[in-house]
N, C-alpha and C positions, 0 to 999 in steps of 0.2 A: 643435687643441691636444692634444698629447699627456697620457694620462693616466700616473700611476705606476700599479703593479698592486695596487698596497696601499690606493686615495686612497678614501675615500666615491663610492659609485655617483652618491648624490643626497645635495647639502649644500645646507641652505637657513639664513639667515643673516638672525636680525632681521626675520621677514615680520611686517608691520602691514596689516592693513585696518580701515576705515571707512567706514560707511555711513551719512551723515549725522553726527547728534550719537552715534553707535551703535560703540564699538568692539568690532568681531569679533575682529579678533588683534591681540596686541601684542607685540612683539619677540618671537617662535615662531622657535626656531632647534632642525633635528631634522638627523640625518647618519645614512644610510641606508646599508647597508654591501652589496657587491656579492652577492647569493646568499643574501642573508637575508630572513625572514619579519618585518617590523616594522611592527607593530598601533600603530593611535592610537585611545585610548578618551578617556573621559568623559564624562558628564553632559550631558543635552540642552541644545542650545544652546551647548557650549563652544565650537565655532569649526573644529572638526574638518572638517565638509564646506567648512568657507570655505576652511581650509587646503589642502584637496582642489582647491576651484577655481580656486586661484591658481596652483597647480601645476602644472595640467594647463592652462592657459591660460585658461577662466573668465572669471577676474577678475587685472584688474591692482596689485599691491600700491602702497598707497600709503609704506613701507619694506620698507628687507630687499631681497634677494636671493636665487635660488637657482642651482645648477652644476649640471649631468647631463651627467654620463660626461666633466667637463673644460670643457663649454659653459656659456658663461652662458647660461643661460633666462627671466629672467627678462622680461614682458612680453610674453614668443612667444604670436603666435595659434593657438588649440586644434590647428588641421592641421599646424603648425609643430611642435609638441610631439610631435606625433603620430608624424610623421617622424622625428624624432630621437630617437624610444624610448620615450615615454611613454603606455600605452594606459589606458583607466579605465572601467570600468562604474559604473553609479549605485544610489542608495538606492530611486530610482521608475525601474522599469526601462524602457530607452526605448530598444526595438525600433520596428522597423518592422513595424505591427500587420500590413497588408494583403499583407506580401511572405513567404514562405514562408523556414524556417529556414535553406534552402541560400544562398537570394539574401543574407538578412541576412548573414551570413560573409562572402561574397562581396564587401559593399561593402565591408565591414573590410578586406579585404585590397586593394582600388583604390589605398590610400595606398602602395603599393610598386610597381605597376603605370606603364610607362614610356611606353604607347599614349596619345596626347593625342587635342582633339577630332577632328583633320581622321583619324585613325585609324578614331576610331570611326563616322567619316562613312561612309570608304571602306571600312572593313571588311574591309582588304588580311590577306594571309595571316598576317602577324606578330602582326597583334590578333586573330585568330583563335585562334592555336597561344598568345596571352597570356591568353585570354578562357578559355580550354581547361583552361590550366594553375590557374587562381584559382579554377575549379570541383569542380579535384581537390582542389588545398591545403584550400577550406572541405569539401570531404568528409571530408578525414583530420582537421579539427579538429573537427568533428561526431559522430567515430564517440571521438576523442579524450575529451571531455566527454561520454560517453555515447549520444548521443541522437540516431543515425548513423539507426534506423529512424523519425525522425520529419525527414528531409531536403527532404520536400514538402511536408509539411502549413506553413498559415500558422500567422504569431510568435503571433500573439492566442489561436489555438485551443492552446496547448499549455498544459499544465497547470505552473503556477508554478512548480515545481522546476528544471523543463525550459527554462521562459524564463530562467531563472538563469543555467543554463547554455550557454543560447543567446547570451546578452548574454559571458559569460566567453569564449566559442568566436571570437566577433567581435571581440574585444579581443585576442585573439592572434593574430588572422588580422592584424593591422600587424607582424605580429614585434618584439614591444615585447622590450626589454632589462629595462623596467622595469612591473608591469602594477598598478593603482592598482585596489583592489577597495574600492565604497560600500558599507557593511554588506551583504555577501554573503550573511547567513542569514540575515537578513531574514523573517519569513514564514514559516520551511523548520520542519518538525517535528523531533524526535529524530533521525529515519530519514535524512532529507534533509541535517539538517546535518552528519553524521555521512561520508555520503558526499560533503560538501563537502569536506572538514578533506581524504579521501584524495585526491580531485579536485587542491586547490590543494597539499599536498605533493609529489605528482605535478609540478607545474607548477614550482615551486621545484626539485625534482632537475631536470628538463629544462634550467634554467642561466636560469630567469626569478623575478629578484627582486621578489619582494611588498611592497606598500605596503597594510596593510587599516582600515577602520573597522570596528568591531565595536560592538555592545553586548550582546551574547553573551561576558559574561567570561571563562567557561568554555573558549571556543571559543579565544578571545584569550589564555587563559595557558596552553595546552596546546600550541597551534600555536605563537606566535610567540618567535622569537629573542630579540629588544627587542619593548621596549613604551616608548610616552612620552603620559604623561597631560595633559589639557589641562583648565583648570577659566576659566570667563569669559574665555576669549580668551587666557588664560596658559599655557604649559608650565608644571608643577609638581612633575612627575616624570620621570624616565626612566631605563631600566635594565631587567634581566632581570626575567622574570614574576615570581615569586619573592622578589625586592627589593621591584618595584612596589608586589605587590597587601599590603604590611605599612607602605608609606610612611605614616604618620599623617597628611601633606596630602590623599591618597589616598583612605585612611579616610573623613576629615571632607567631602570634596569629593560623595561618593558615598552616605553618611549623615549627614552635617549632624553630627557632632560626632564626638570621639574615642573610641576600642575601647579599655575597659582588659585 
């Protein structure tokens, strides 16, 4: 399907989930625009990672729909997604402890890789000169996210900043159009999240648009383009930082009552 140049990257439309007697989301409709940073905050438990895992394949909505880049997506399996542009790090970072930080990259970028099994039986010259090639890519995306001198050491031994960035470096090794980041500074101190914010602005000029959680507000109204608030499973808000953080649902949803 052809896209216009003007359309939403990612439009999603009416997403509901349920989990038993338990609604997580209820009719969440967000439109993510090509090249922009748009932050999803609120209050623990509002539904944000659910929205997260529905998106990136996860979970399957029981309403709603969503489009990326013109495709319907909706109910695609996580490698499916993957394929088609959507990459996502998580809130518990989930590397591969026992494989060293080059390998981790490395798998990220398999989902572009055209060598099948009987390839890598044979181990003929073409997977070879393929195998060759995904070793350089994760190299240029290591030294990319900084952390080019620690390419051997394993994922576990690195010190959390580093795994951060380890998990972002393999999420770009799919060549996502679109890179879905689970509270990113998570963890990170002043220092750290500071050098995130240049990290992911970086990544946004390179021509990859951001989708983040945040509960670092600070971090979320400085960096992001849009923001859209979610409070018990609802959108509430959405709009420029700026807008947002003076909405009075906003307010209330974040301190339990109104700012006079």
């Amino acid at each position: 399907m052809m896209q216009a140049a003007d359309a939403p990257l990612l439009e999603a439309t009416g997403i509901s989930k349920r989990f038993g007697g338990l609604t997580a989301l209820s009719e969440v409709s967000v439109t993510v625009k090509r090249g922009e940073i748009f932050g999803l905050i609120g209050p623990n438990g509002a539904g944000k990672t659910t929205l997260f895992n529905v998106l990136t394949g996860l979970y399957r909505p029981d309403g709603g729909e969503f489009v990326f880049g013109g495709v319907r997506m909706t109910g695609m399996k996580p490698h499916r997604v993957a394929e088609c542009g959507i990459a996502r790090t998580f809130q518990n970072i989930r590397l591969f402890a026992n494989m060293t930080a080059l390998e981790n990259v490395m798998v990220g970028r398999h989902v572009r890789t055209r060598a099948g099994v009987i390839g890598a039986i044979l181990r003929d010259g073409a997977t070879r000169n393929e195998e060759a090639a995904i070793a350089s890519r994760a190299r240029e995306l290591l030294e990319y996210v900084g952390i080019a001198g620690r390419a051997a050491e394993l994922a576990h031994a690195l010190p959390y900043g580093d795994q951060r960035r380890l998990e972002i470096a393999r999420a770009l090794a799919t060549g996502p159009g679109l890179l879905a980041l689970d509270e990113p500074a998570a963890g990170m101190n002043a220092t750290e999240t500071a050098e995130l914010r240049r990290l992911l602005e970086r990544v946004r000029g390179d021509g990859v648009t951001l989708l983040l959680i945040e509960h670092d507000v600070k971090l979320v109204m400085g960096l992001c383009d849009r923001v859209a608030v979610l409070d018990y499973g609802k959108k509430i808000a959405e709009g420029a930082p700026v807008e947002v953080k003076r909405d009075p649902a906003v307010i209330e949803a974040y301190l339990g009552g109104t700012v006079a």
